[in-house]
PLY file of the C-alpha trace (Angstrom):
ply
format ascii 1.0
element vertex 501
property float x
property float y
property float z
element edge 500
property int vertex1
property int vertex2
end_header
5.16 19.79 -2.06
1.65 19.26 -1.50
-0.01 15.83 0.22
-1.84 13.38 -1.57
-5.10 13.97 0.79
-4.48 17.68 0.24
-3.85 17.38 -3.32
-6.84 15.31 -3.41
-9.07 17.72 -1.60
-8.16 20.34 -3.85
-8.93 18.60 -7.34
-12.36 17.48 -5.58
-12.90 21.42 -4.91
-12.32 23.00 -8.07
-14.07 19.74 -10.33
-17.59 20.41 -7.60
-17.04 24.07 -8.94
-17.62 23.16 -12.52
-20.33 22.73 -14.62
-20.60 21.37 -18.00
-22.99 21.68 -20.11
-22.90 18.28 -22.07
-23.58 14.87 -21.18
-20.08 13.70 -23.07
-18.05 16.25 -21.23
-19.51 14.67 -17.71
-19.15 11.51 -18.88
-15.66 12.09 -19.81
-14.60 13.68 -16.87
-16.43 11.37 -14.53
-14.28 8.79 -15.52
-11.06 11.19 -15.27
-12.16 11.13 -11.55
-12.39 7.58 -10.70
-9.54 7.52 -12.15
-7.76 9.83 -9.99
-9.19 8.82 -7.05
-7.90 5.51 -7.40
-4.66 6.44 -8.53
-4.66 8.67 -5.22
-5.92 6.52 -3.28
-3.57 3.61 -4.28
-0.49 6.03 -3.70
-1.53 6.42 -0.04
-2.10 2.89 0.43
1.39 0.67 1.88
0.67 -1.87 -0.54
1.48 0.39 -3.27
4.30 2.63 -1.77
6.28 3.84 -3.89
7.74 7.59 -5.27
4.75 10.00 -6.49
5.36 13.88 -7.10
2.42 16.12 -7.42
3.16 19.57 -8.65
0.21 22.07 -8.70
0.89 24.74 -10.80
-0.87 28.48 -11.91
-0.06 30.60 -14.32
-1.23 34.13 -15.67
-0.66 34.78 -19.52
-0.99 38.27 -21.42
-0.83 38.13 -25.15
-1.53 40.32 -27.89
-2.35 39.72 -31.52
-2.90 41.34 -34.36
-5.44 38.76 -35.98
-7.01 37.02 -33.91
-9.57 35.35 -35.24
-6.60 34.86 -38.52
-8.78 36.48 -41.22
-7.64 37.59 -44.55
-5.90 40.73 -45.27
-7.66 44.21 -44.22
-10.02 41.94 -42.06
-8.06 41.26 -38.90
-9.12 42.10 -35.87
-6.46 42.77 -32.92
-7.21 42.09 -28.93
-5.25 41.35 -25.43
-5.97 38.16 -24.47
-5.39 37.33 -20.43
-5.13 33.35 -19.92
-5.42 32.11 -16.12
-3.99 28.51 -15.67
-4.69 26.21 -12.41
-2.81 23.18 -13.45
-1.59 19.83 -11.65
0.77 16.73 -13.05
0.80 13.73 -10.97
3.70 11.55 -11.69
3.99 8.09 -9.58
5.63 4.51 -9.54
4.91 2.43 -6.50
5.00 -1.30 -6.18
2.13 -2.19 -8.29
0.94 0.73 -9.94
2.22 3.47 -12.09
0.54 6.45 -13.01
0.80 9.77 -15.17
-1.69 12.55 -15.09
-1.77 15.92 -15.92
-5.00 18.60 -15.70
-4.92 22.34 -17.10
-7.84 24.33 -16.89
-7.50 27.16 -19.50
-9.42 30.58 -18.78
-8.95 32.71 -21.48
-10.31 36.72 -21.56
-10.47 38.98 -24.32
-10.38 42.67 -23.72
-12.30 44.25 -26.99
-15.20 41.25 -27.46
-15.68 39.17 -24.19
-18.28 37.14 -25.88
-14.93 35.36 -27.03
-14.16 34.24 -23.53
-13.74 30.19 -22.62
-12.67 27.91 -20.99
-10.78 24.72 -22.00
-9.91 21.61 -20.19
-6.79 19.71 -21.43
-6.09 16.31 -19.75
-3.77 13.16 -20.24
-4.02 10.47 -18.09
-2.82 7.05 -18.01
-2.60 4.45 -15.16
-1.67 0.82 -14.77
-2.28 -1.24 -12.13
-1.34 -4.75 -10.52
-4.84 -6.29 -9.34
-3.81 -9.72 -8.92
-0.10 -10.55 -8.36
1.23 -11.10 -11.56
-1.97 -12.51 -13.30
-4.64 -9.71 -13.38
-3.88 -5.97 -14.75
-5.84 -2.94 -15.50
-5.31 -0.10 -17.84
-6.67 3.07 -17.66
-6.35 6.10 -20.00
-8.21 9.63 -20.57
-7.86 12.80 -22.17
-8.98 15.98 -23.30
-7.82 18.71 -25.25
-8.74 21.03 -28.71
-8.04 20.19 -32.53
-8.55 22.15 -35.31
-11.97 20.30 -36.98
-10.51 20.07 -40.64
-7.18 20.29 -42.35
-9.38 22.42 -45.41
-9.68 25.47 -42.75
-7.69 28.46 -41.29
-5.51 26.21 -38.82
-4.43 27.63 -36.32
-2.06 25.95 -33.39
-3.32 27.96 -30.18
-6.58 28.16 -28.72
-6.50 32.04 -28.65
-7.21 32.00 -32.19
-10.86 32.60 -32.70
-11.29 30.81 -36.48
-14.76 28.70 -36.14
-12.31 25.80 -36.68
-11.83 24.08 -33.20
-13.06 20.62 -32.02
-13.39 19.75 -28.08
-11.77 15.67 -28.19
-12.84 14.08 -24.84
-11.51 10.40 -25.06
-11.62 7.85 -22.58
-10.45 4.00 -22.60
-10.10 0.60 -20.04
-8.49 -2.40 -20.39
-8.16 -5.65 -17.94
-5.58 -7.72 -19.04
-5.39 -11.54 -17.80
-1.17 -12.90 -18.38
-0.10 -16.22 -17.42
3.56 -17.94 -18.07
3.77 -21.56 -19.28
7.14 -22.11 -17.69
9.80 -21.03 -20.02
8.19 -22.43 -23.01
5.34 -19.67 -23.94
3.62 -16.17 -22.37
-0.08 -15.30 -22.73
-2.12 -12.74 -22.32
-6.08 -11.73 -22.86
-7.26 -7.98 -22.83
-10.83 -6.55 -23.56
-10.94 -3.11 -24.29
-13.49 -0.15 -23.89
-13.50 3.04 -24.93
-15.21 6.57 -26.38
-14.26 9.53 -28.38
-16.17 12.40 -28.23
-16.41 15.12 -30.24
-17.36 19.19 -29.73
-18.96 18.62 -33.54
-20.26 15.09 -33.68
-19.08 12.15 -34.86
-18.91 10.72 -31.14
-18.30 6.63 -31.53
-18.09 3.56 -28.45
-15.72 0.64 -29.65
-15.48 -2.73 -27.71
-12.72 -5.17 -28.68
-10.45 -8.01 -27.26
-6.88 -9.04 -27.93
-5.43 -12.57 -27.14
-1.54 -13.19 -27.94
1.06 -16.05 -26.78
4.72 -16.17 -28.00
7.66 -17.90 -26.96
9.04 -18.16 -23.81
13.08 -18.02 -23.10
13.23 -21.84 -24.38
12.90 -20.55 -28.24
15.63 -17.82 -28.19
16.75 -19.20 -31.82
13.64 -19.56 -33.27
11.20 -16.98 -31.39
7.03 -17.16 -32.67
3.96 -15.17 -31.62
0.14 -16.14 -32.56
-2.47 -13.08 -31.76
-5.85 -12.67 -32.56
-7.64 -9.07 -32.76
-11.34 -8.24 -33.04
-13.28 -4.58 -32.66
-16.73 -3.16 -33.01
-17.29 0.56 -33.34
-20.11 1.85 -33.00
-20.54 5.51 -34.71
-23.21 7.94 -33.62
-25.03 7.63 -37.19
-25.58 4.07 -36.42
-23.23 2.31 -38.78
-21.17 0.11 -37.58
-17.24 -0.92 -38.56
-15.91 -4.27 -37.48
-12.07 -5.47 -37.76
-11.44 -9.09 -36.90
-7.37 -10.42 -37.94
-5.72 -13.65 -36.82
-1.51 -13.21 -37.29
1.18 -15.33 -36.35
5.13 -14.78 -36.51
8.24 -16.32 -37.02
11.53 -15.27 -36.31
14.84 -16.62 -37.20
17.78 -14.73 -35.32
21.26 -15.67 -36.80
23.14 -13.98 -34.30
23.34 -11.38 -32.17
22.90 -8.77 -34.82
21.07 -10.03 -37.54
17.41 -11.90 -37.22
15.05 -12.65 -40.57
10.96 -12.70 -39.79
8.09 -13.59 -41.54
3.76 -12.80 -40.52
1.06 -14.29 -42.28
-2.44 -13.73 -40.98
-6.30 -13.49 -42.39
-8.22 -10.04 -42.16
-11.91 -10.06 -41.73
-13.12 -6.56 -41.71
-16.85 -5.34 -42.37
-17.00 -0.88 -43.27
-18.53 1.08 -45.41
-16.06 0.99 -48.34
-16.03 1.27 -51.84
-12.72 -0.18 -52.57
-12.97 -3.66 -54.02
-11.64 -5.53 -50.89
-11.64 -5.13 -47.34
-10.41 -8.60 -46.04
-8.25 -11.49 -47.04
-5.07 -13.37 -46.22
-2.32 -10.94 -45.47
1.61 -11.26 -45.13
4.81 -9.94 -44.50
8.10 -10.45 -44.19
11.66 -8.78 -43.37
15.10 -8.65 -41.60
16.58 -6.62 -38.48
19.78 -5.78 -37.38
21.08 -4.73 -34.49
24.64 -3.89 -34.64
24.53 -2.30 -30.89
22.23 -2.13 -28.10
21.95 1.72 -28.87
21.72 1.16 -32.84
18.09 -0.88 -34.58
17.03 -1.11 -38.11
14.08 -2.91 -39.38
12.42 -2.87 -42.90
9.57 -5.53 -44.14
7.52 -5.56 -47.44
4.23 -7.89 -47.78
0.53 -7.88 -49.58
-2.73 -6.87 -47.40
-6.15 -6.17 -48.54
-5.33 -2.66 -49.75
-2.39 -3.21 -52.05
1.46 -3.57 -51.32
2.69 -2.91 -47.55
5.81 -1.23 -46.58
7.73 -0.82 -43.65
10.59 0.67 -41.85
12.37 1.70 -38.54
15.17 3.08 -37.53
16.86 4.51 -34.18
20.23 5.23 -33.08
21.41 7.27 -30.04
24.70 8.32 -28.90
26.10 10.73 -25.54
24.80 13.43 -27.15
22.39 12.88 -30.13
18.99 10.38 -30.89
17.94 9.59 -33.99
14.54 7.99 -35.42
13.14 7.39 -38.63
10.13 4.86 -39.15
7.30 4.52 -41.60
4.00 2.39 -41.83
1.01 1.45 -43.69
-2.36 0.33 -42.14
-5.84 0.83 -42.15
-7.14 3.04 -39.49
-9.50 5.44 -38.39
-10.31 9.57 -37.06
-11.40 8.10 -33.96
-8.32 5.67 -33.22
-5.85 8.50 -34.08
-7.49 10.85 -31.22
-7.43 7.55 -28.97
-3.62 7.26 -29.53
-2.53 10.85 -29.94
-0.63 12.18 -26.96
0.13 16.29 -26.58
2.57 15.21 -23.09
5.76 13.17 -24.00
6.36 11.32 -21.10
10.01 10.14 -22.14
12.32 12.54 -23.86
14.56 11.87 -27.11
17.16 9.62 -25.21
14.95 7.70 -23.28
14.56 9.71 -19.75
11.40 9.96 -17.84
10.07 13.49 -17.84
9.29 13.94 -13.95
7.93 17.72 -14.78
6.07 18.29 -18.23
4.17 21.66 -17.23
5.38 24.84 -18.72
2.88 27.11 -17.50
2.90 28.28 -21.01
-0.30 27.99 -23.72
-1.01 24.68 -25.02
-0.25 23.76 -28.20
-2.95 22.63 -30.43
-2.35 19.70 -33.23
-2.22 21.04 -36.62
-2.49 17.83 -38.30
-5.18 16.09 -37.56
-7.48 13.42 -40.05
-10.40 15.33 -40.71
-13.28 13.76 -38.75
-15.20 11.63 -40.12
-16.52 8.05 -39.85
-15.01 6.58 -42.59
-12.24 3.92 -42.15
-9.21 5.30 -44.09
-5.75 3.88 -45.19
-2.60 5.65 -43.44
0.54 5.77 -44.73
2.98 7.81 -42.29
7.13 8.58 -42.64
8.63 10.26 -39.50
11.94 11.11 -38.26
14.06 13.35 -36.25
16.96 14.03 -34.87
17.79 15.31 -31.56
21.43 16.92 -30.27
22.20 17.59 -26.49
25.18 19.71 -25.81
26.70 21.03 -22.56
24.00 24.84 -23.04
22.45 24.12 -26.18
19.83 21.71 -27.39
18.93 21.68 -31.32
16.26 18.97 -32.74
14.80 18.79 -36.36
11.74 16.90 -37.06
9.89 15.69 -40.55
7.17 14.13 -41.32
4.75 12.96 -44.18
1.10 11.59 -44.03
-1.04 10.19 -46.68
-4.55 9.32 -45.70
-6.79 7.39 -48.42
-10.44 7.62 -47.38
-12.18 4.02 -48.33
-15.97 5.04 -48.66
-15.50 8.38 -50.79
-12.37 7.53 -52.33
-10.76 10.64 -51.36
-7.19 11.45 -50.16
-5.26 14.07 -48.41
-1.25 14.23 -48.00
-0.26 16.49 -45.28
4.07 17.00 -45.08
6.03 19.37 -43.57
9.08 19.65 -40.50
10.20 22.05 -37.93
13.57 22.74 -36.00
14.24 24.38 -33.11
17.35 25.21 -30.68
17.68 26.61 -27.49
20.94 28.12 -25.33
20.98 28.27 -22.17
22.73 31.64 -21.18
23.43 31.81 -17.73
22.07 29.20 -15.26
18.73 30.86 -15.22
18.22 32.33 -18.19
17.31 30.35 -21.57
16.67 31.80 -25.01
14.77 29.36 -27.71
14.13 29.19 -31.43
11.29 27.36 -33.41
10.49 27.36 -36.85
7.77 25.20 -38.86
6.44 24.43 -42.27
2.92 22.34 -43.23
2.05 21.83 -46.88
-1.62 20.07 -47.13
-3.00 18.55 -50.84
-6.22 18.43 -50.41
-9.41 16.95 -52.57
-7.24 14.87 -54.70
-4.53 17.17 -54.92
-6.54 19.70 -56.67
-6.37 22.06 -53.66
-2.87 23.13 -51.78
-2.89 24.92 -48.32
0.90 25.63 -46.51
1.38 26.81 -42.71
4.50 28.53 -41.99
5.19 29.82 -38.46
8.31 30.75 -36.73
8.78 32.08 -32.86
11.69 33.48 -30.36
11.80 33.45 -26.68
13.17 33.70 -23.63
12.58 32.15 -20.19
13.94 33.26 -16.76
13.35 31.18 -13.53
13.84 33.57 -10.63
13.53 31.36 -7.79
12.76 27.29 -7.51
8.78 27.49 -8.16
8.87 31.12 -10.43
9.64 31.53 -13.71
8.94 33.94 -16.40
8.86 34.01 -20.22
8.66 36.71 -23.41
7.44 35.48 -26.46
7.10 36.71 -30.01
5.94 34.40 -32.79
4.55 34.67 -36.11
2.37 32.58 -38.30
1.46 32.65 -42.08
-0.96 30.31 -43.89
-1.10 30.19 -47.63
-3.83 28.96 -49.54
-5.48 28.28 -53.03
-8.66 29.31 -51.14
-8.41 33.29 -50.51
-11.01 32.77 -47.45
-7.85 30.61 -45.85
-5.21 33.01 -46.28
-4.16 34.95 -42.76
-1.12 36.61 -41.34
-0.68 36.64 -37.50
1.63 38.28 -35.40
1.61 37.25 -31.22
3.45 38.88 -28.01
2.86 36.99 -24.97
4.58 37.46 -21.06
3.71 34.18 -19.10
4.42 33.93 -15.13
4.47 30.89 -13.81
4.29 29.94 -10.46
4.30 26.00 -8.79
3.93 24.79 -5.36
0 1
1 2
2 3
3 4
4 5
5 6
6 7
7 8
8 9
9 10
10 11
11 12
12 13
13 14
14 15
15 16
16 17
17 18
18 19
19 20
20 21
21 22
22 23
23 24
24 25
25 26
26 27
27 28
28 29
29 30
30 31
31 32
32 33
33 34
34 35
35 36
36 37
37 38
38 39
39 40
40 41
41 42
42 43
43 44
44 45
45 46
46 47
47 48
48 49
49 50
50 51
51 52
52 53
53 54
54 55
55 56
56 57
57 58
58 59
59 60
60 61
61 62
62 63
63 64
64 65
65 66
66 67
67 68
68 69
69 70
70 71
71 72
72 73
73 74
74 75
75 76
76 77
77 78
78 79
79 80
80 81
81 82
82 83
83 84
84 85
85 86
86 87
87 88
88 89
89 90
90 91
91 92
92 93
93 94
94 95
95 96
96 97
97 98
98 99
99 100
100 101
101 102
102 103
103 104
104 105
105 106
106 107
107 108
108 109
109 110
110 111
111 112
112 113
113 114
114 115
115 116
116 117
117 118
118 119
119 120
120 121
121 122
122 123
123 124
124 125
125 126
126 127
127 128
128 129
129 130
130 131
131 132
132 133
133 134
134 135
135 136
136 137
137 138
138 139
139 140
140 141
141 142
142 143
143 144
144 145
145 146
146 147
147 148
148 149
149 150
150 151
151 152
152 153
153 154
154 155
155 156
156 157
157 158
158 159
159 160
160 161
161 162
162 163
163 164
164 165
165 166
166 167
167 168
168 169
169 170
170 171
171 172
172 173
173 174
174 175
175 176
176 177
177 178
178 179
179 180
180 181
181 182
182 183
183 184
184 185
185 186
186 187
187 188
188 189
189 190
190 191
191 192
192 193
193 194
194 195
195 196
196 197
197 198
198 199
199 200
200 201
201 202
202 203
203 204
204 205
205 206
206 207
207 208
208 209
209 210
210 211
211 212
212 213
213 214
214 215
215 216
216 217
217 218
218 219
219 220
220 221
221 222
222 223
223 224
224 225
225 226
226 227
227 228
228 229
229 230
230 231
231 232
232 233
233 234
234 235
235 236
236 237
237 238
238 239
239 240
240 241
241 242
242 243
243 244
244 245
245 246
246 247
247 248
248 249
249 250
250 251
251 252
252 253
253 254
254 255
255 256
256 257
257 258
258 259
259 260
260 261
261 262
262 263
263 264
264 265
265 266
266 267
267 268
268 269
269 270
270 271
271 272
272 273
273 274
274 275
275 276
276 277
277 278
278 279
279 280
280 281
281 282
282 283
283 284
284 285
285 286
286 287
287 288
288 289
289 290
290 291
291 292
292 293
293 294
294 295
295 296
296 297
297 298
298 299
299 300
300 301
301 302
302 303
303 304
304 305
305 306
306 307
307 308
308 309
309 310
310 311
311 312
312 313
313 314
314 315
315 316
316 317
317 318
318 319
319 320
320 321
321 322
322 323
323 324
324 325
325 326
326 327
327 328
328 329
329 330
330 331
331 332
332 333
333 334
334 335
335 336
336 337
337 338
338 339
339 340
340 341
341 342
342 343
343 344
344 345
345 346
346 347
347 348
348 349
349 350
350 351
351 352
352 353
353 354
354 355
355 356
356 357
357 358
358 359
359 360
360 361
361 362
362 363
363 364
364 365
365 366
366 367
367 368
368 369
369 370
370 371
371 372
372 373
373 374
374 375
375 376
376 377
377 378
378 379
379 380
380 381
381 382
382 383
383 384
384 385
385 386
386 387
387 388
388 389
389 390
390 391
391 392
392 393
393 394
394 395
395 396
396 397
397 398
398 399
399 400
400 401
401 402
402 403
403 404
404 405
405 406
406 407
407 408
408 409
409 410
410 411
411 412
412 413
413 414
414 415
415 416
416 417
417 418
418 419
419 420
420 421
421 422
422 423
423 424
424 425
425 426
426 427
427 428
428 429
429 430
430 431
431 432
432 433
433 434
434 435
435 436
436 437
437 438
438 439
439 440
440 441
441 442
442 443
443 444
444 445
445 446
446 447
447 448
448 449
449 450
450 451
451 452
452 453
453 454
454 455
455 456
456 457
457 458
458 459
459 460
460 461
461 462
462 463
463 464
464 465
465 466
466 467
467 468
468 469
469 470
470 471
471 472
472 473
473 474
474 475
475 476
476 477
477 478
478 479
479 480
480 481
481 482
482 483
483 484
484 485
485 486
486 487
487 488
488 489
489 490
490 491
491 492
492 493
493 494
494 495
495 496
496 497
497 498
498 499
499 500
């Protein structure tokens, strides 16, 4: 396993190497590297001892395709693409700090047009640290990866594809946060928040905000409250400017150990660009939770905000073998807050575990539901739930989910809804075979347009020694469409070697 001053040298090496060739992509990744220095240096440092693994990581890709850049029938063209990988993960948990980060640096090469070639930088890192002994804290998150730019195009969930339909995200985010304890009667806290999203396409925006909460201490375990107070400016790169201000407290009643009754109230004072007839006023809420177990949580509220009725709902359950979660929300919201909060690494798996290793080697997944861009605030009202099984060789999980965004300047909506599944065996001790299966059905314009995404994929993965592994793939994908333009078949082979140190 590498050193951190080795590891450290290294990163410093290949990031001198690169040049970018926009301010937002420096800016972004200038951050990325104060960030990792001080993560790095913190891990070296007594004061923060702790456990840290570092894992850098290469790996060589050959795929081919029959359509890659997913055009309609009689239009395709086929290539061999070769991806090259450098990649490092950087997990870590010392005395006052904690810290996550992982870097790919995607190369890819196409044999019959190399005017395709790129190269991609995917990121997601998060760190918080301990400044002042339990008082002062700072949070620090960045990433960077591809979308596709609208849900109305040929979407496509690889960056091989070649579709005129891609967005570089670069986001970036920091937040001191002042805590104090008043005894066992009450806890606060204070955070101000910065961040950016950039985009590949425009629509780049800089948000400042500040959060100030203080509930209950151990003294109200009967009758538990909260007060909190929210306010954020974004600023957009057009110039217009969305404010949210909201003042909430909360009161909870909890009749026993399984059942508790809560109610919010709060006042919303939000300035957009709207034309909806409200964007402010008193808001409420209210609901029940049980908790029959400590492995077993439902919660479901109704109430009344600015936008019309609001509903709400949660639900997890695990067992030895098998998690389940269900949830679904309602709230105002925004492109840029979604790429702020989306994240492409799980660092915790279905039942709760810390995921120590999250590289693959393999090609990165890009999101195929994402809001269309766009500066407009927009209402969000989101249903997921899954369910995951763990046996002694095989692991099965089925996921659904359904999104309804309702733009509040153009009055528009889309409703994106779909699920996949997939299971995997484990066939000998080093061999593992895997199946994966989607669907993605997207109303578009007011329902007046419908788009679906169907793709399904087999493979197998061998590890022939600790740090080398190998894996076939075959996969295909199939997008329907009430535009002909969006219609595409694609079929994709793909060997991956994959080799860590």
């Amino acid at each position: 396993m590498a050193t951190v001053m080795d590891t450290a040298m290294a990163i410093t090496g290949v990031t001198s190497a690169m040049s970018f060739r926009q301010d937002k992509q420096t800016t972004a990744y200038s951050l990325c590297l104060c960030w990792l220095g001080l993560a790095l240096m913190f891990a070296g440092g007594s004061a923060f001892a702790g456990e840290w693994r570092i894992v850098p990581r290469v790996s060589v890709n050959e795929s081919y395709t029959d359509n890659v850049n997913l055009a309609a029938s009689g239009l395709e063209d086929d290539d061999f693409i070769t991806e090259v990988t450098p990649s490092i993960s950087l997990r870590g948990q010392g005395g006052r700090l904690s810290a996550n980060f992982d870097y790919s640096l995607q190369q890819l090469f196409y044999s019959n047009d190399s005017d395709r070639n790129s190269l991609s930088h995917q990121l997601q890192a998060n760190a918080n640290a301990e400044l002042v002994k339990q008082i002062l804290f700072l949070d620090v998150d960045a990433s960077a990866r591809q979308e596709n730019t609208s849900n109305s195009g040929r979407l496509s969930d690889s960056n091989i594809s070649v579709t005129g339909n891609r967005n570089e995200v670069y986001t970036w985010r920091i937040s001191p946060v002042a805590r104090h304890h008043f005894g066992n009667y009450a806890n606060g806290e204070a955070k101000v928040t910065v961040d950016q999203v950039l985009n590949s396409g425009g629509g780049n925006s800089t948000s400042t905000g500040s959060d100030l909460l203080i509930d209950s201490g151990s003294r109200f375990s009967r009758l538990p409250w909260s007060l909190s107070y929210s306010q954020q400016r974004v600023d957009n790169e057009s110039g217009t400017i969305s404010s949210f201000e909201r003042f909430n407290g909360t009161l909870r009643y909890v009749f026993n150990r399984k059942y508790s009754a809560f109610v919010n109230a709060g006042v919303e004072n939000n300035k957009f660009s709207t034309s909806q007839d409200d964007s402010d006023g008193f808001s409420w809420d209210a609901g029940a939770t049980w908790t029959p177990s400590s492995r077993t949580r439902l919660e479901a509220g109704y109430g009344e905000r600015f936008f019309g009725n609001n509903y709400s709902f949660s639900l997890s359950h695990q067992s030895r073998r098998a998690a389940w979660t269900a949830s679904y929300s309602e709230d105002i919201t925004t492109t840029r807050q979604s790429q702020l909060d989306r994240q492409l690494i799980p660092l915790l798996d279905a039942f709760g575990a810390p995921i120590l290793d999250p590289g693959t080697g393999l090609l990165v997944q890009v999101p195929v539901d994402s809001a269309t861009i766009t500066e407009e605030v927009l209402v969000a009202k989101q249903f997921q739930g899954g369910v995951t099984l763990r046996g002694r060789r095989t692991d099965a999980s089925i996921n659904v989910f359904n999104t309804q965004r309702d733009f509040q300047l153009s009055g528009g909506n889309e409703t994106v809804f779909g699920g996949s599944a997939s299971v995997s065996r484990q066939l000998s001790q080093r061999t593992t075979v895997s199946l994966s299966g989607g669907w993605q059905q997207s109303e578009l314009a007011g329902g007046t347009r419908e788009d679906q995404l169907w793709n399904a994929g087999v493979s197998m993965t061998r590890q022939f020694a600790r740090d080398l592994s190998a894996q076939a793939d075959y996969r295909r994908v199939q997008q329907e469409s009430d535009l002909a333009a969006n219609e595409y078949e694609e079929n994709r082979f793909s060997l991956n070697l994959n080799l860590s140190f």
